[in-house]
VEXDO-256575 format. One record per residue (C-alpha): x, y, z; residue in one letter; residue number from 1. Coordinates in Angstrom, 2 decimals, padded with zeros to 5 digits. Layout:
        u        v        w  res    n
        X        Y        Z    A  NUM
...
***
This chain:
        u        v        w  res    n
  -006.86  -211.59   070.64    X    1
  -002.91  -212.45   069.72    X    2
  -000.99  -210.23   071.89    X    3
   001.80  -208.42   069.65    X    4
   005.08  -206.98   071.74    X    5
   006.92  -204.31   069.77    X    6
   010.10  -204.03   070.72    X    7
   011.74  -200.55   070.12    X    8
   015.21  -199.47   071.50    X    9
   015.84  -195.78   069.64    X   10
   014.04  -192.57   068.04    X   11
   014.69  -194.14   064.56    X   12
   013.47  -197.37   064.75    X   13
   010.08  -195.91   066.37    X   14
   009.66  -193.37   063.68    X   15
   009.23  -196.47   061.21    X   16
   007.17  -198.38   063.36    X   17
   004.67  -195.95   064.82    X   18
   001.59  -196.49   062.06    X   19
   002.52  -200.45   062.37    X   20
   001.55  -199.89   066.10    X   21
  -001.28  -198.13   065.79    X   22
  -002.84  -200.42   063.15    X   23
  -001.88  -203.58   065.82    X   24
  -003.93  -201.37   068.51    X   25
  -006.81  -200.59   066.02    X   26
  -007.35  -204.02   065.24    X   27
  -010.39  -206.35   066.33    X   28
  -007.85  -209.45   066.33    X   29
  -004.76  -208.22   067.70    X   30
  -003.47  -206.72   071.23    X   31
  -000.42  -203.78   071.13    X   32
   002.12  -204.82   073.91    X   33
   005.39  -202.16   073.47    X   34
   008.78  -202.31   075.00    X   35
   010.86  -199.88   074.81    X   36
   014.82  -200.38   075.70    X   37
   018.24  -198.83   074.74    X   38
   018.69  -194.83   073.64    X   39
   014.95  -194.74   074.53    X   40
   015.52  -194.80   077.80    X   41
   018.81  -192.34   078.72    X   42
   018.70  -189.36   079.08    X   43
   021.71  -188.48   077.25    X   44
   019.70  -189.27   074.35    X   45
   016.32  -187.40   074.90    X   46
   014.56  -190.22   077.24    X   47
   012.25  -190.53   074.17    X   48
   010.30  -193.29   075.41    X   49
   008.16  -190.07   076.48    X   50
   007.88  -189.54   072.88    X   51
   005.99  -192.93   072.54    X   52
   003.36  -192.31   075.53    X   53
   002.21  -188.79   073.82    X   54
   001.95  -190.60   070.60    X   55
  -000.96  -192.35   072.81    X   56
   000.90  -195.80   073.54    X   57
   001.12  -197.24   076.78    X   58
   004.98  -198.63   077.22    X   59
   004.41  -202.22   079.14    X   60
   007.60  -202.46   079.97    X   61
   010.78  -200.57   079.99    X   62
   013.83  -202.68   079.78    X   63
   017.14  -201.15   080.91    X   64
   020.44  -202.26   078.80    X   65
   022.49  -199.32   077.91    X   66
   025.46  -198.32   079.66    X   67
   027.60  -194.97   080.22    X   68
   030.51  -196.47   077.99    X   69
   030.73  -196.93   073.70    X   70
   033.21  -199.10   074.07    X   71
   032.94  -202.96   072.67    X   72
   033.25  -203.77   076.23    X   73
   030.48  -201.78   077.31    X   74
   028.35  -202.44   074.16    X   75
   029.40  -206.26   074.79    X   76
   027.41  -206.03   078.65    X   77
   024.67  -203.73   077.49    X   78
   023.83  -206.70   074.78    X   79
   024.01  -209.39   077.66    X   80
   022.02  -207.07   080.44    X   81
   019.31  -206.69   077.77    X   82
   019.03  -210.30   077.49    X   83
   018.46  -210.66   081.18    X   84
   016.09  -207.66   080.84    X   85
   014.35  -209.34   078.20    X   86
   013.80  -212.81   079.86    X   87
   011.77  -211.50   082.53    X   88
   009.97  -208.90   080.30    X   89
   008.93  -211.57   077.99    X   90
   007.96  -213.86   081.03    X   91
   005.50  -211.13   082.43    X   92
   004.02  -210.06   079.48    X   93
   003.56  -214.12   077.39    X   94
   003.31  -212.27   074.21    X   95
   001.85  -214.51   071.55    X   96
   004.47  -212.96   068.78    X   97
   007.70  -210.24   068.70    X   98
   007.77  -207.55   066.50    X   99
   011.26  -206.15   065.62    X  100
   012.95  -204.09   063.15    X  101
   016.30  -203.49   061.73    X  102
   019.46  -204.37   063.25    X  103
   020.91  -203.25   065.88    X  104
   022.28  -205.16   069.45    X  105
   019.04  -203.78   071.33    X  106
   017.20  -205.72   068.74    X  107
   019.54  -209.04   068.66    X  108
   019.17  -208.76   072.34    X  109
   015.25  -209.14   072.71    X  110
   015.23  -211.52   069.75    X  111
   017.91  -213.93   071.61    X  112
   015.35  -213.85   074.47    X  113
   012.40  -214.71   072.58    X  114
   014.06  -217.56   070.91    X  115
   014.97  -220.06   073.94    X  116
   011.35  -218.35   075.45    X  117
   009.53  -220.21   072.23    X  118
   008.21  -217.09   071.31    X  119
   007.63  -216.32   067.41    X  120
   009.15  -213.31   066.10    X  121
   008.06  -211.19   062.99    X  122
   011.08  -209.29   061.44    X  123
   010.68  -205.90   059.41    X  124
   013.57  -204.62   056.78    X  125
   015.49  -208.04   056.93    X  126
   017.75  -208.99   053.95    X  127
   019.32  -205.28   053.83    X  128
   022.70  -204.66   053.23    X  129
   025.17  -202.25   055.44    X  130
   028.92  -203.50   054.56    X  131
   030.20  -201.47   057.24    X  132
   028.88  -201.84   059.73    X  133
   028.35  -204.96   062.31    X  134
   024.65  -204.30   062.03    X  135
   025.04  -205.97   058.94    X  136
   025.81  -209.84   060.72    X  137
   023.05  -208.60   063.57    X  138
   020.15  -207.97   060.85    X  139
   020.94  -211.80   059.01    X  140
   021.59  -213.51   062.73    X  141
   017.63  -211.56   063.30    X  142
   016.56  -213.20   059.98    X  143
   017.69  -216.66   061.36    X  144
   015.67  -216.28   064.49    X  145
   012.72  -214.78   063.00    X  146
   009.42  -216.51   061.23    X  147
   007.84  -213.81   059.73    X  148
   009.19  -211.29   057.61    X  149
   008.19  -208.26   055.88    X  150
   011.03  -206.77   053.54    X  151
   011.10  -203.40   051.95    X  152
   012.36  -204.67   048.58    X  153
   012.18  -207.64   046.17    X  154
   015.63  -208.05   045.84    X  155
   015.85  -208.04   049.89    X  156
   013.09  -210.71   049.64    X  157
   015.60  -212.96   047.29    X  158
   018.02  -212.38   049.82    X  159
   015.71  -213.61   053.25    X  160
   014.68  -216.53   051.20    X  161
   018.87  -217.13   050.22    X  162
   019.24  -217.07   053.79    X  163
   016.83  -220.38   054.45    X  164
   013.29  -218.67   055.02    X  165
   010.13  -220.30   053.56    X  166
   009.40  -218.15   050.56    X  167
   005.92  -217.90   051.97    X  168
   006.64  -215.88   055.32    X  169
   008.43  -213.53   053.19    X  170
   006.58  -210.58   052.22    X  171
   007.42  -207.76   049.92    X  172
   005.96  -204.85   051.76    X  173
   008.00  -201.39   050.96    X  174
   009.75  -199.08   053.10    X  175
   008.11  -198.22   056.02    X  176
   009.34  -194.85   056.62    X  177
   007.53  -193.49   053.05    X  178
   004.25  -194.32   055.42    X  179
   005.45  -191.48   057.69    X  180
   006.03  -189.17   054.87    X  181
   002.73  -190.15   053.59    X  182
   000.55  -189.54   057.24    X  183
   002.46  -186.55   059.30    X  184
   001.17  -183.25   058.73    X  185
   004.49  -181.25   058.13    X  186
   004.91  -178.17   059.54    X  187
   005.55  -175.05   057.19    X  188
   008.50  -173.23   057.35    X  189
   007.59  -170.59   060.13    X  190
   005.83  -173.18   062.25    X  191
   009.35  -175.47   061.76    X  192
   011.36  -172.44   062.62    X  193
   009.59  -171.47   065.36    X  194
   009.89  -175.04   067.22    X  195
   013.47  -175.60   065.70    X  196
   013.91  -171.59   067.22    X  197
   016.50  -172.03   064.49    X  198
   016.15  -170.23   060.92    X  199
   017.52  -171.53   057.08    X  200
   019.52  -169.90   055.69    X  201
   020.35  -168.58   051.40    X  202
   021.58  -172.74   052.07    X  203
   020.51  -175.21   054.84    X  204
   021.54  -178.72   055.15    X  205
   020.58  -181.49   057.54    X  206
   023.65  -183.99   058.96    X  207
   023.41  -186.95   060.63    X  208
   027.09  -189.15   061.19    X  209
   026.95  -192.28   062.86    X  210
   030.07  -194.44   063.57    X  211
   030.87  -197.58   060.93    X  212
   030.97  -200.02   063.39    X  213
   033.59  -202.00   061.45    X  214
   036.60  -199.36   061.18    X  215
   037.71  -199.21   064.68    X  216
   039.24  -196.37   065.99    X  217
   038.20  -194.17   062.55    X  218
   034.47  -192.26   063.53    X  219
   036.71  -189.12   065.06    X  220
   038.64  -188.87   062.00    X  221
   035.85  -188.92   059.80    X  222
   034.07  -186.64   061.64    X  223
   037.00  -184.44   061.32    X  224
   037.02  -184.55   057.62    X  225
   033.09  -184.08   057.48    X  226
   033.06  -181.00   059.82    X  227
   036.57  -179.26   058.18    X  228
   034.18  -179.55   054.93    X  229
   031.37  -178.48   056.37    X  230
   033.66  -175.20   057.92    X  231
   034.27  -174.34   054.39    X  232
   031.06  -173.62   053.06    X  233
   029.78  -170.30   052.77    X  234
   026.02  -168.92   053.45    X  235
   024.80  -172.42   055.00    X  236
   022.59  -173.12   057.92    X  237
   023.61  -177.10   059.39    X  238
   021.12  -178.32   061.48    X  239
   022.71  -181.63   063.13    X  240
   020.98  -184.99   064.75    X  241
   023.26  -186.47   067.38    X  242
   024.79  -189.84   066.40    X  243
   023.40  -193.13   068.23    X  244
   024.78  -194.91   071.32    X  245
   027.52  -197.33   069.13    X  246
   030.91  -197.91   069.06    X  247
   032.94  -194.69   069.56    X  248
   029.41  -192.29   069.00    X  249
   030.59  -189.96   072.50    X  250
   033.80  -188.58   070.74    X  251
   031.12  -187.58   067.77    X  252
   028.81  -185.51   070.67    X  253
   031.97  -184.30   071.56    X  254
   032.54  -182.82   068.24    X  255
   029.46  -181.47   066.89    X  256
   029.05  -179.98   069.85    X  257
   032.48  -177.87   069.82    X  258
   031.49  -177.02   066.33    X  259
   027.95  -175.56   066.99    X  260
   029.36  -173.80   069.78    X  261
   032.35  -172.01   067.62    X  262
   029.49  -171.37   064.88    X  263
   026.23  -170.37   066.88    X  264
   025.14  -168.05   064.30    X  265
   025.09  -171.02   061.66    X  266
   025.03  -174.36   063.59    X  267
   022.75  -176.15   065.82    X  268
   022.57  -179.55   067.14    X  269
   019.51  -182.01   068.68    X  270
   019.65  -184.78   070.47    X  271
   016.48  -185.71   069.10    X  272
   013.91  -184.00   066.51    X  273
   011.62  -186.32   066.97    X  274
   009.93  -187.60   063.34    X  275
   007.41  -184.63   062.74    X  276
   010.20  -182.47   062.94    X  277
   012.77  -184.18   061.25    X  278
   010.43  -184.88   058.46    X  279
   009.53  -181.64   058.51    X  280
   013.72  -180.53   058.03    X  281
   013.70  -182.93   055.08    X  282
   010.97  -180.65   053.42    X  283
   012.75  -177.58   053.73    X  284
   016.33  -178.61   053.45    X  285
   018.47  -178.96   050.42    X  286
   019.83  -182.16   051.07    X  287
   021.26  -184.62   053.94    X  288
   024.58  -185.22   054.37    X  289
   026.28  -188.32   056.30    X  290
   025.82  -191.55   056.44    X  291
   022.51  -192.09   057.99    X  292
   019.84  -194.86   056.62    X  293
   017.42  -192.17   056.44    X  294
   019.12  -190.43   053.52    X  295
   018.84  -193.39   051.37    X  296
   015.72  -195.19   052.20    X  297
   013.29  -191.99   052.97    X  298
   014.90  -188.49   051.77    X  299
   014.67  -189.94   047.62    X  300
   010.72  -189.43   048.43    X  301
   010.96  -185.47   048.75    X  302
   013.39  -185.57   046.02    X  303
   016.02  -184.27   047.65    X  304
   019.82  -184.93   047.70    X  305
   021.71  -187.29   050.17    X  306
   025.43  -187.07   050.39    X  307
   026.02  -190.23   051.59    X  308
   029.59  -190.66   052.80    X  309
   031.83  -193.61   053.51    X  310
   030.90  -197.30   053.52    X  311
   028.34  -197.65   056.41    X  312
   025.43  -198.07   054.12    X  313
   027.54  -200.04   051.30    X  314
   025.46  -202.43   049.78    X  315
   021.99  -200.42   050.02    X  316
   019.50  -199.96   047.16    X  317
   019.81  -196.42   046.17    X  318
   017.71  -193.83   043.66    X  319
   019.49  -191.81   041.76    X  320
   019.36  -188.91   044.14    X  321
   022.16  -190.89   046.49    X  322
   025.89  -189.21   045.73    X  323
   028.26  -191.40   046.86    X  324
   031.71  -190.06   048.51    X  325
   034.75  -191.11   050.38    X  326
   034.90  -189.79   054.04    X  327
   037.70  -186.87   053.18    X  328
   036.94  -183.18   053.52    X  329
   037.73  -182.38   049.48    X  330
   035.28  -185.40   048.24    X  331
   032.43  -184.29   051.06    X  332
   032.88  -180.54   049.52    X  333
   032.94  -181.67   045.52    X  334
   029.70  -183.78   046.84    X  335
   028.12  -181.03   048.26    X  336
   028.92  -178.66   045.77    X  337
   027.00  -180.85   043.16    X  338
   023.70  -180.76   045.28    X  339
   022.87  -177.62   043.83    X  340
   024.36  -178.35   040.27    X  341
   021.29  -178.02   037.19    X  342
   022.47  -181.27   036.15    X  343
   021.65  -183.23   039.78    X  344
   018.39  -181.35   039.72    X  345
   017.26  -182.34   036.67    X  346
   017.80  -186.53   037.81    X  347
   016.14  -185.30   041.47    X  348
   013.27  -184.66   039.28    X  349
   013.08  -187.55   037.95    X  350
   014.33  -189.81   040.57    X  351
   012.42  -192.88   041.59    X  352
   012.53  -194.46   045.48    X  353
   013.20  -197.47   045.30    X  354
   011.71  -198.37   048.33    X  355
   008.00  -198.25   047.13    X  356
   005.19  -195.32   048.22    X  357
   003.58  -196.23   051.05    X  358
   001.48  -198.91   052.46    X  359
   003.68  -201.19   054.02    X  360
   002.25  -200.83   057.88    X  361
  -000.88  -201.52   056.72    X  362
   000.11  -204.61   055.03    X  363
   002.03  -205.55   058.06    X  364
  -000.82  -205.73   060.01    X  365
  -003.18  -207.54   057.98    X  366
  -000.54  -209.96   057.43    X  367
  -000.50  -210.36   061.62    X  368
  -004.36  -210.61   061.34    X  369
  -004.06  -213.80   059.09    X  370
  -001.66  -215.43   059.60    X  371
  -001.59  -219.43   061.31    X  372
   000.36  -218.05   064.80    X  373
   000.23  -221.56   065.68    X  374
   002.34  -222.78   063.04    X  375
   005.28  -220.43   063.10    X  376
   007.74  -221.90   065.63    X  377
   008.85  -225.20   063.81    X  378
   010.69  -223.87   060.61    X  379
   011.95  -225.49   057.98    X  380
   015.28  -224.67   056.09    X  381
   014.15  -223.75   052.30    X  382
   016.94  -225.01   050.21    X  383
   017.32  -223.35   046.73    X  384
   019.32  -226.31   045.49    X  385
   017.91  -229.06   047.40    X  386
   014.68  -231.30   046.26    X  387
   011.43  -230.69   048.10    X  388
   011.57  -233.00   051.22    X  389
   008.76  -235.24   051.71    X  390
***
């Protein structure tokens, strides 16, 4: 039995790996270890490590890293106290691989620790691109680290095996998120009501706007722009999801929450939906606006409309459904306004995901299941100019 640790660190990143967990616990050949660290464990954010347990998941070990401050200061100490949380996490539990996704510090954090520990690490939805963000450097420093890796795309596969890997521990696996699409019962519209205790409207729109990382000093003023647009529109419900714990997010609580309280009627705002519910929003919505990974990699599959603004997911493989926009109040409005166009609905119809239709947890784990564990650690730097070494 190879004893797998998933690390998870917020509500997002658990959403996609949920059905890779539960095929690592189902399995004859493999043990389920789970950490959970960051926004998982704050209250300010939902304490939805909770979330995990009454999936049925036991969390091993809860590692503490985030602090009361979204400054790069305070981001800069959580990174370093989840290293230190990490090394003795790791030590107790001797996992025989790590299991990450994505790209944020939480992540670079436990991956650091595994590294000097001698501890493999398997990497899911490596060789993405997110210009604007410093996720961007965190995902390809992850890549570096990691020895497996299972990609969402074949032009994200190119781009893992540009970066060095052995085209061999690459694998081409989809989007994990269209697994959770493909599993979840969703709830109607009066069950969805009921639990939001929140009711759509002639229009009803989901937002989710999370700081880019790399323009300091700008998520308040795009905010502003995205909620004076959002003020504008007539006969809309706006169902929010708080922002994560980065760089400047608290001024963005700050704001949604003055808004939904100057538009109760219209407005309302969660910390955390949770993925059956959120799902569940993306059914009944009309679209997603913001800038939120989720409205490019998962919304396209309930072909629906994402007004995706400003450059935090620059660089992205999008469908068709994916409007692009600047982050000014007249551009987030003309965006809107073309959700409901004929013309967008006819390409919604027709719009193809780019990120595959399911599957990719199961592939995951059968990949864990065969693969040579004992190999892993000493990698090799695949050259694409180079002749094969000896």
């Amino acid at each position: 039995m190879r004893k797998i640790c998933v690390v998870t660190g917020t509500r997002a990143d658990y959403g996609l790996l949920r059905w890779v967990m539960e095929g690592i616990q189902k399995s004859p050949h493999l043990e389920l270890q789970v950490a959970a660290t960051g926004m998982h464990l704050s209250p300010e954010f939902g304490l939805t490590y909770r979330a995990i347990e009454e999936d049925g998941f036991r969390v091993d070990r809860k590692v503490e890293m985030l602090l009361s401050s979204d400054s790069a200061v305070g981001i800069g100490k959580s990174m370093g106290l989840g290293m230190c949380g990490f090394a003795d996490a790791l030590a107790d539990l001797a996992p025989d691989m790590l299991l990450v996704l994505g790209d944020r510090y939480e992540i670079f954090a436990a991956v650091a620790a595994a590294l000097v520990a001698r501890i493999p690490v398997a990497h899911l939805h490596g060789g993405e691109l997110t210009e604007g963000a410093f996720d961007e450097a965190i995902r390809h420093a992850i890549t570096k680290m990691s020895h497996l890796h299972f990609v969402a795309a074949e032009e994200y596969r190119q781009r893992v095996i540009q970066l060095g890997e052995a085209p061999e521990r690459v694998f081409r696996v989809g989007g994990l998120g269209i697994d959770n699409i493909l599993r979840l019962p969703l709830l109607d519209r009066e069950a969805l009501e009921a639990s939001l205790e929140f009711r759509f409207g002639p229009r009803s729109l989901l937002v989710t706007f999370h700081p880019a990382t790399l323009e300091v000093g700008q998520a308040g003023a795009q905010m502003g722009e995205l909620l004076a647009a959002l003020e504008s529109l007539s006969e809309t419900r706006i169902l929010f999801t708080m922002p994560n714990a980065d760089n400047e997010g608290r001024v963005l609580f700050d704001m949604v929450r003055d808004f939904v309280s100057r538009h109760p009627d219209t407005a309302k705002a969660y910390t955390s939906l949770g993925q059956l519910r959120y799902l569940s929003c993306l059914q009944h919505v009309d679209g997603v606006v913001g800038n939120s990974s989720s409205g490019i990699i998962e919304v396209p599959s309930f072909r629906k409309g994402t007004v995706n603004i400003g450059d935090r997911q620059r660089g992205r493989l999008r469908a068709d459904s994916i409007i692009d926009c600047a982050p000014e109040k007249t551009a987030i409005v003309r965006a809107i306004e073309r959700l409901y166009t004929d013309e967008f609905r006819s390409i919604l119809a027709k719009a193809v995901n780019p990120y595959g239709e399911g599957g990719a947890s199961d592939r995951i784990v059968r990949e864990l299941e065969q693969c040579d564990h004992d190999e892993l650690l000493k990698k090799r730097f695949h050259d694409l100019q180079a002749a094969p070494r000896p």
